[in-house]
LOKOL-300467 format. One line per 5 residues: number of its first residue (from 1); their letters; for each residue z, x, y of C-alpha. Coordinates in pm, 1 decimal. Layout:
N
NUM) A) Z/X/Y  ...;
***
This chain:
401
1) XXXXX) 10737.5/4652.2/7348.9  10731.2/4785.0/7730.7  10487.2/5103.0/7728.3  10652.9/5383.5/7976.9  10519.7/5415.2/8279.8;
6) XXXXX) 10298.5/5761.3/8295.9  10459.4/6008.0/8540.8  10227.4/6231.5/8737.4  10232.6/6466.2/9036.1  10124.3/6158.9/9272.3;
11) XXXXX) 10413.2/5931.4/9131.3  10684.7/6149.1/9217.3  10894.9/6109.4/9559.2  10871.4/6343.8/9791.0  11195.2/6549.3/9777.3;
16) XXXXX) 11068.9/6616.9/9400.2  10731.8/6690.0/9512.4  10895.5/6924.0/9818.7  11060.0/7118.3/9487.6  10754.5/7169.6/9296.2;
21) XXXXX) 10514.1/7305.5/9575.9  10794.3/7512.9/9741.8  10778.4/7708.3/9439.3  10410.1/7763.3/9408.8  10234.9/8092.9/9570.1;
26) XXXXX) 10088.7/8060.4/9967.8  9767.1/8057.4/9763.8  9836.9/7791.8/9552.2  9968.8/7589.1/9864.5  9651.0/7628.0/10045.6;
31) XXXXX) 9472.2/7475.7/9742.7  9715.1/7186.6/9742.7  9607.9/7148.4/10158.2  9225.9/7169.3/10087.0  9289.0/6834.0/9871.0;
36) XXXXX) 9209.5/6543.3/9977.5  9534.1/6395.2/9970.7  9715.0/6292.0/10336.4  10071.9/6331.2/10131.9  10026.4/6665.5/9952.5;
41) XXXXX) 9871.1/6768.6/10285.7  10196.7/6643.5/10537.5  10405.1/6844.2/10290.8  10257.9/7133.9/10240.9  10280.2/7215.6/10639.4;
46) XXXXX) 10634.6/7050.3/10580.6  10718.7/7351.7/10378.1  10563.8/7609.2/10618.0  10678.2/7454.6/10879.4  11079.5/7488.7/10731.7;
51) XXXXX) 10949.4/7817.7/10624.7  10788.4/7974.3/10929.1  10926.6/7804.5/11191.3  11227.4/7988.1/11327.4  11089.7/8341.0/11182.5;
56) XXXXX) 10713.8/8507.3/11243.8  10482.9/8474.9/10944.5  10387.4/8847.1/10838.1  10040.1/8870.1/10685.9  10078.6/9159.0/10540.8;
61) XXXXX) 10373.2/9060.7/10335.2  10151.9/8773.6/10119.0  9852.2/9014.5/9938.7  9715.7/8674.4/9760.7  9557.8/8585.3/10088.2;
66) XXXXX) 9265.1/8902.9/10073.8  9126.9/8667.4/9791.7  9066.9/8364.0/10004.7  8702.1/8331.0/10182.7  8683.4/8460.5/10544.9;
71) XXXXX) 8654.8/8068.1/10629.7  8956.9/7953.0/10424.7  9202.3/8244.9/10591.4  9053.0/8131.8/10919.4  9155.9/7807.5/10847.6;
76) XXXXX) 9478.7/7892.0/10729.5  9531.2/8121.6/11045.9  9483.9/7808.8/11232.7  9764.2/7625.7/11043.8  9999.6/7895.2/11157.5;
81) XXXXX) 9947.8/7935.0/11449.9  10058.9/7571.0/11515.0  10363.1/7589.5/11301.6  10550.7/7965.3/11360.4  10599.1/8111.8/11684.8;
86) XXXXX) 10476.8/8475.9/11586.8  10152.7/8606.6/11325.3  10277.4/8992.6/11273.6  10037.1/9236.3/11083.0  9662.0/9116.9/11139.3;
91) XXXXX) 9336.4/9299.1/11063.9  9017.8/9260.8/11272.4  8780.9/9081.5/11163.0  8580.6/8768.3/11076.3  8857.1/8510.4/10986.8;
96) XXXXX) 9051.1/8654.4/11298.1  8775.5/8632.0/11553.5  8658.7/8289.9/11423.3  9064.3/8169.2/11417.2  9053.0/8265.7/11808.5;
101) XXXXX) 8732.6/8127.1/11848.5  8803.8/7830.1/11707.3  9114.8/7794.5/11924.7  8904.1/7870.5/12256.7  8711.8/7523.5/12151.1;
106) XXXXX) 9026.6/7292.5/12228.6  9021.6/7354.4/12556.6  9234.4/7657.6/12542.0  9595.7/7529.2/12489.3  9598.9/7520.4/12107.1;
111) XXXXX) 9810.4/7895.0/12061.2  10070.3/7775.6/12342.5  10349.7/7755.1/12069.8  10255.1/8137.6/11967.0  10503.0/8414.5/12143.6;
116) XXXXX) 10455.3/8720.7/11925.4  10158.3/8865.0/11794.4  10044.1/9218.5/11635.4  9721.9/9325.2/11474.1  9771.5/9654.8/11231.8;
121) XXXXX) 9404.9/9720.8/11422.6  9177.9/9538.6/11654.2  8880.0/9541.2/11835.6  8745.4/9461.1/12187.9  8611.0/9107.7/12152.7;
126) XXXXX) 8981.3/8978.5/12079.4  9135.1/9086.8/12382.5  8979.7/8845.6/12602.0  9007.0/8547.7/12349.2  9418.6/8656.5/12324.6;
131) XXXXX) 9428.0/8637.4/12734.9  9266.3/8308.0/12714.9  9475.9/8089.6/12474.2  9836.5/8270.4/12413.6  9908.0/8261.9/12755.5;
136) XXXXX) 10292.2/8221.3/12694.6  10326.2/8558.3/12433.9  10617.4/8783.8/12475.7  10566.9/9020.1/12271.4  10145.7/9159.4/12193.7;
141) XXXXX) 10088.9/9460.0/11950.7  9693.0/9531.9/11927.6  9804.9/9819.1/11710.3  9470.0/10102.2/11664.6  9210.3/9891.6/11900.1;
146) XXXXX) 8896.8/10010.2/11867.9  8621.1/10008.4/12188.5  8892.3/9921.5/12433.7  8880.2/10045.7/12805.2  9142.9/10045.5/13062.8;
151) XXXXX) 8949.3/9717.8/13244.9  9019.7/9515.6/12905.1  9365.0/9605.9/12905.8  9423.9/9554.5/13308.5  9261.1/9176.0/13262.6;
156) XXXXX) 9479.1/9121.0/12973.7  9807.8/9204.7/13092.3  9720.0/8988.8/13403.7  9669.6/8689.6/13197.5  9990.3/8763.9/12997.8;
161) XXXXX) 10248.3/8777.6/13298.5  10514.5/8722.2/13024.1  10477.1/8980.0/12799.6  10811.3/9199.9/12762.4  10684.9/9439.4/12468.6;
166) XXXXX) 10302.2/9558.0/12429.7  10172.7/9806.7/12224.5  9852.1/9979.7/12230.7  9761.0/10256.3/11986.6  9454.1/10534.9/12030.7;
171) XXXXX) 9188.7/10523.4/11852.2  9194.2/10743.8/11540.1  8935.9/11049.2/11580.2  8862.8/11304.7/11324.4  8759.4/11575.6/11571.5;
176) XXXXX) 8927.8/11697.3/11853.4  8609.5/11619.4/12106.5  8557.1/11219.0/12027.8  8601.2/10975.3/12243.0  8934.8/10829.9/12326.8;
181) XXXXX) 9082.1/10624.2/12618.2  9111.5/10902.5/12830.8  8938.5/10860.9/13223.0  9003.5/10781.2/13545.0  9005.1/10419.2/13496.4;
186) XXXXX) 9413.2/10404.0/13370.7  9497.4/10498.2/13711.5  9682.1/10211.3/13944.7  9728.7/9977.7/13612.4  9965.1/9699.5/13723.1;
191) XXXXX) 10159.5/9664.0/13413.9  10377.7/9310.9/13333.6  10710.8/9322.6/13578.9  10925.4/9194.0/13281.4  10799.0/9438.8/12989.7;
196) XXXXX) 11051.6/9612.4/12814.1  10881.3/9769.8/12580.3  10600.3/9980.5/12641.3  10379.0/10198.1/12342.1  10066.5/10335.1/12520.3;
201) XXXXX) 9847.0/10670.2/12414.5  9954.6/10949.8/12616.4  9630.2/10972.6/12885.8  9674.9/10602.0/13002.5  10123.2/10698.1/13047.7;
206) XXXXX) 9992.6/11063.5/13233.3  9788.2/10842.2/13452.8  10018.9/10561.5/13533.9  10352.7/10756.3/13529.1  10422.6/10616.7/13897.2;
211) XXXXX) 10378.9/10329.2/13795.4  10533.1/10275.7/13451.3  10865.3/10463.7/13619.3  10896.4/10149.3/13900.4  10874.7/9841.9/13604.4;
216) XXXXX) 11224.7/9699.8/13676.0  11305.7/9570.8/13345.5  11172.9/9908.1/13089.1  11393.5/10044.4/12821.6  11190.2/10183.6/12585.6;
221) XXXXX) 10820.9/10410.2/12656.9  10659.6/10526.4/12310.2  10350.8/10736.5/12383.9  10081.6/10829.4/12114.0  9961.0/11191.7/12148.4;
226) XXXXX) 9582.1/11148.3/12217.1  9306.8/11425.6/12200.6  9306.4/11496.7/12553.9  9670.8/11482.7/12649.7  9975.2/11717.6/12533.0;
231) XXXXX) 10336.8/11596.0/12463.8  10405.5/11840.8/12762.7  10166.8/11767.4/12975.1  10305.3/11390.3/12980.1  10685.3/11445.4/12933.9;
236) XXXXX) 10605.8/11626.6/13248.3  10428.5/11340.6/13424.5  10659.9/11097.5/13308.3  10977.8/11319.7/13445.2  10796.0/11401.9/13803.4;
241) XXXXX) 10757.2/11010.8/13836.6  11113.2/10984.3/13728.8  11234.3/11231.0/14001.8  10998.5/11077.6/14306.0  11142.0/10741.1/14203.6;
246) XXXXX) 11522.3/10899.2/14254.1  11431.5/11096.6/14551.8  11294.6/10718.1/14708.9  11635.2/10668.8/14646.4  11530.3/10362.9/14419.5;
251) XXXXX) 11731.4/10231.6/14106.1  11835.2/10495.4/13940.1  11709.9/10591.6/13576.9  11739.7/10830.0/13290.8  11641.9/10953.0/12963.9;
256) XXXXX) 11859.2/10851.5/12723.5  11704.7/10934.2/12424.4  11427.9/11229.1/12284.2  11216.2/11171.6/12004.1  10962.2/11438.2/11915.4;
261) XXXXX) 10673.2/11461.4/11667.7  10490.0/11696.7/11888.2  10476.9/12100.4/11877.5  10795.7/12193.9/11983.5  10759.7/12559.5/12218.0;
266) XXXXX) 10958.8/12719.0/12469.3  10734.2/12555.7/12744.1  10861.8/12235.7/12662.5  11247.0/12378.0/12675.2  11156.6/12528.8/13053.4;
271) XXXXX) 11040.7/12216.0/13188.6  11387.1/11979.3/13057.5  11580.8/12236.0/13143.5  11455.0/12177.6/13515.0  11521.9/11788.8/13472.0;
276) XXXXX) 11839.2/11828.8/13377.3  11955.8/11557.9/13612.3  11740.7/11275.9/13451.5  11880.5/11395.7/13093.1  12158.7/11225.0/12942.3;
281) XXXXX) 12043.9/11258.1/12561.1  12224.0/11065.9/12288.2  12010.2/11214.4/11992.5  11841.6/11475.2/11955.6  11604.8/11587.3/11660.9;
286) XXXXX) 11444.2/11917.5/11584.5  11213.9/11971.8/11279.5  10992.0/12262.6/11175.8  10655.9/12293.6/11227.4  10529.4/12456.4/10911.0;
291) XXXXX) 10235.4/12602.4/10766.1  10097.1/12615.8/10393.2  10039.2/12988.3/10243.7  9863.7/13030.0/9948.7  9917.3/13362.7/9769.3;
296) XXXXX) 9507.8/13392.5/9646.6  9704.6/13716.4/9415.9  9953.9/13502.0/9190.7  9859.9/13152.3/9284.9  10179.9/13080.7/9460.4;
301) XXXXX) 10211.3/12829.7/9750.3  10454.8/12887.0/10054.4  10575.6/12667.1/10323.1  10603.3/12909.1/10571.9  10792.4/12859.3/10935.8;
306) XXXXX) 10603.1/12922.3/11288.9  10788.3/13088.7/11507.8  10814.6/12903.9/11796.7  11072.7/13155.3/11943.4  11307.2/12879.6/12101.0;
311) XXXXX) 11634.7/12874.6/11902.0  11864.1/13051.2/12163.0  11679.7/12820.5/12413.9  11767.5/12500.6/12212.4  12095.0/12599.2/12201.6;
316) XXXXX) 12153.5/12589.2/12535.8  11975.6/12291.1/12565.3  12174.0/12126.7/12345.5  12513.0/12228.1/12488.4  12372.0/12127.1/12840.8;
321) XXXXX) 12351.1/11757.9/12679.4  12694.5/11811.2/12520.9  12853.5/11485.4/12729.1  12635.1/11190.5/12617.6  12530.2/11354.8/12255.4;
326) XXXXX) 12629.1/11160.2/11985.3  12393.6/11330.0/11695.2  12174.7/11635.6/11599.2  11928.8/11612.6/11309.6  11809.6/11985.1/11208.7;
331) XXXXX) 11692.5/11785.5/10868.2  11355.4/11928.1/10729.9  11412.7/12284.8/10970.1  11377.3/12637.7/10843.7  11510.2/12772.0/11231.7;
336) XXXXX) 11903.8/12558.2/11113.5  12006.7/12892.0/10939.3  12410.9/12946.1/10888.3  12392.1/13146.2/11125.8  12238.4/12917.3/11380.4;
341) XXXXX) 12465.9/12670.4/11328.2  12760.5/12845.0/11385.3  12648.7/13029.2/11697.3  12586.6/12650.0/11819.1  12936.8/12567.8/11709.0;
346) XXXXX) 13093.7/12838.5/11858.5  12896.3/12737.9/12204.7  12993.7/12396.0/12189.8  13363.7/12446.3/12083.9  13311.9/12671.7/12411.2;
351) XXXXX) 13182.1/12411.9/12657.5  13483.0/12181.9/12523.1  13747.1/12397.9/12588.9  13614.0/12469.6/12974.3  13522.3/12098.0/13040.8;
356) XXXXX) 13784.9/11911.6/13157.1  13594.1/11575.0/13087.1  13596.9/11523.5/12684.8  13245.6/11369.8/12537.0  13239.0/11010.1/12504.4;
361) XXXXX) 13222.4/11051.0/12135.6  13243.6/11326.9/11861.9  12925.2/11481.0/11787.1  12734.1/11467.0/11417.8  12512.7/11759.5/11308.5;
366) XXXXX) 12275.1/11680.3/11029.0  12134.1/11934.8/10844.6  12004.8/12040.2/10496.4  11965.2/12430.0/10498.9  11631.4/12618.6/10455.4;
371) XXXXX) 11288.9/12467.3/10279.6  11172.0/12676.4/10008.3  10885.1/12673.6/9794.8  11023.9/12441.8/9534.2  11030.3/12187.0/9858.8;
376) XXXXX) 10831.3/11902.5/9769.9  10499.5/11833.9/9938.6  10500.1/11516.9/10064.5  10834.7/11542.3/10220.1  10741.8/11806.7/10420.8;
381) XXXXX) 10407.0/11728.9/10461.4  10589.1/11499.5/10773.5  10636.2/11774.0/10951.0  10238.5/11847.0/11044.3  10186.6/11526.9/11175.1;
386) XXXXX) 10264.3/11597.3/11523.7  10114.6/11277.0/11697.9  10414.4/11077.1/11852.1  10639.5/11098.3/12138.3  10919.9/10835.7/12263.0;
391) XXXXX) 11094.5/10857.8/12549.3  11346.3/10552.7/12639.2  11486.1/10538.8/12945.2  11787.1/10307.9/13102.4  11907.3/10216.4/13429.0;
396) XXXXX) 12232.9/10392.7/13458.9  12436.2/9983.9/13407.3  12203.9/9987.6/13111.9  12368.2/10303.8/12948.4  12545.1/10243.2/12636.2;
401) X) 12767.3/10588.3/12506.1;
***
């Protein structure tokens, strides 16, 4: 009688074999690499390589890799960045810096295939590493870099003439007198001619204003709030450079679009009021500042509204944008009363009626009536974290209403 044959991993074909290990964790895949096996090995990266190849491989998004060795994710890192064309969501350290260094030992073209890469945070010692080997990235987020000057950033974008997004956050500080990238040294930065997207803190955007308003190719200009920089103080900058560049009579460009996490005060209203010219807004959101009373007689807790005294102002503000506006959020805002919104209706019905040009497209208010103290913490807990500012800007055949 004929025994039957034993059937193990190693004597199945491959498409059964592709099956199996396509199901198994990135973990468990690894472990089937480290064998030493030539097969399990060629499909293993077969898998990633179907896997990762048209679509960036996210760190962040496979937690089974913290428990591999700083040695074996270094490995793996390597792996990668030979098979995908992005690594998204990175984390400084050992297994990162000894990836890179690794990479600088082939003679430098080993990351050539790489055109995207972010670190959630990063350090010094990577930049120059990064300038050396992914010569060919589009697209570099360093994300909070720690120890970085304006000299490691000027060498990098030179090496990186492709780049069209880059993102570089501040520091995070716990007082308002540490040290962040604030000095002279962000002054006459040559930035990438083909960036498009641009997220700097707020000192090294103040200093290089001239300079970011003249990049050719810019649609978008995200700027981090810093300790020694005000979301005035560079929406000012920013709008002077703006106005020189129009007054040069060079291509012509506007702000399309205000997003602010910043202190919002009548200041602010007085100075876009005078830029009127560069404004075309599309959307425009306003949320309260507010402040946390605790009643020390009954216990009771408050979320009370500043009083920036600007509501009129906004108003007029807002019906100054009326054209190009295609939404208002008043979400999360104590200042959106009834009867602020319908003195704003009444205004705008107003402007319609004695424009003879209609807007490109009806206007939607968003809005959720007062906070009170049943308003849940965390929600509104948003509204104190004042540390972002975007401005995006278009050239006029950019524009899209």
């Amino acid at each position: 009688m004929q025994r039957k044959r034993r059937v193990t991993l190693t004597t199945l074909n491959d498409d059964c074999l592709l099956l199996i290990c396509a199901q198994l964790s990135i973990k468990d895949q690894f472990a089937l690499l480290q064998l030493n096996a030539t097969r399990l090995k060629q499909l293993v990266l077969q898998i990633w390589q179907r896997k990762y190849a048209s679509s960036a491989f996210d760190w962040q998004l496979e937690p089974q890799l913290k428990l591999l060795s700083e040695d074996e994710q270094s490995l793996l890192l390597g792996y990668m960045s030979q098979l995908t064309s992005g690594l998204n969501n990175l984390s400084q350290g050992k297994a990162v810096m000894r990836w890179l260094l690794h990479a600088t030992q082939g003679g430098g073209d080993k990351l050539t295939r790489l055109r995207s890469l972010s670190f959630v945070s990063s350090q010094r010692q990577v930049l120059p590493l990064i300038a050396q080997i992914c010569g060919n990235l589009t697209q570099l987020q360093l994300g909070v870099c720690v120890g970085v000057s304006p000299a490691d950033v000027r060498l990098l974008l030179a090496a990186l003439p492709r780049l069209i997004v880059f993102q570089l956050l501040p520091a995070a500080t716990t007082t308002t007198t540490a040290s962040c990238n604030c000095n002279a040294e962000w002054a006459n930065m040559e930035y990438g001619q083909m960036l498009q997207v641009l997220q700097l803190p707020a000192c090294a955007i103040c200093a290089t204003a001239k300079e970011i308003a003249q990049l050719p190719q810019l649609q978008q200009l995200t700027c981090f709030l810093c300790n020694k920089a005000s979301a005035t103080a560079t929406i000012s900058a920013c709008l002077a450079a703006l106005s020189a560049q129009q007054e040069a009579a060079a291509a012509p460009r506007q702000i399309v679009a205000l997003n602010l996490q910043c202190q919002f005060d009548a200041c602010m209203l007085r100075l876009l009021q005078r830029h009127l010219g560069l404004l075309r807004l599309q959307r425009f959101a306003w949320h309260s500042k507010l402040l946390l009373h605790f009643d020390t007689a009954d216990g009771s807790i408050k979320w009370l509204p500043q009083r920036p005294q600007v509501a009129r102002a906004v108003q007029q503000f807002i019906v100054s944008q009326l054209a190009s506006l295609h939404e208002l959020d008043f979400t999360r805002n104590v200042h959106a009363t009834p009867t602020f919104l319908a003195h704003l209706t009444a205004q705008l019905n107003c402007k319609l009626k004695g424009s003879a040009a209609a807007p490109t497209s009806p206007l939607t208010i968003w809005h959720d009536g007062c906070p009170n103290a049943a308003t849940d913490q965390l929600e509104t807990a948003k509204d104190l974290h004042y540390v972002e500012l975007q401005l995006q800007q278009l050239t006029l055949d950019q524009q899209i209403f």
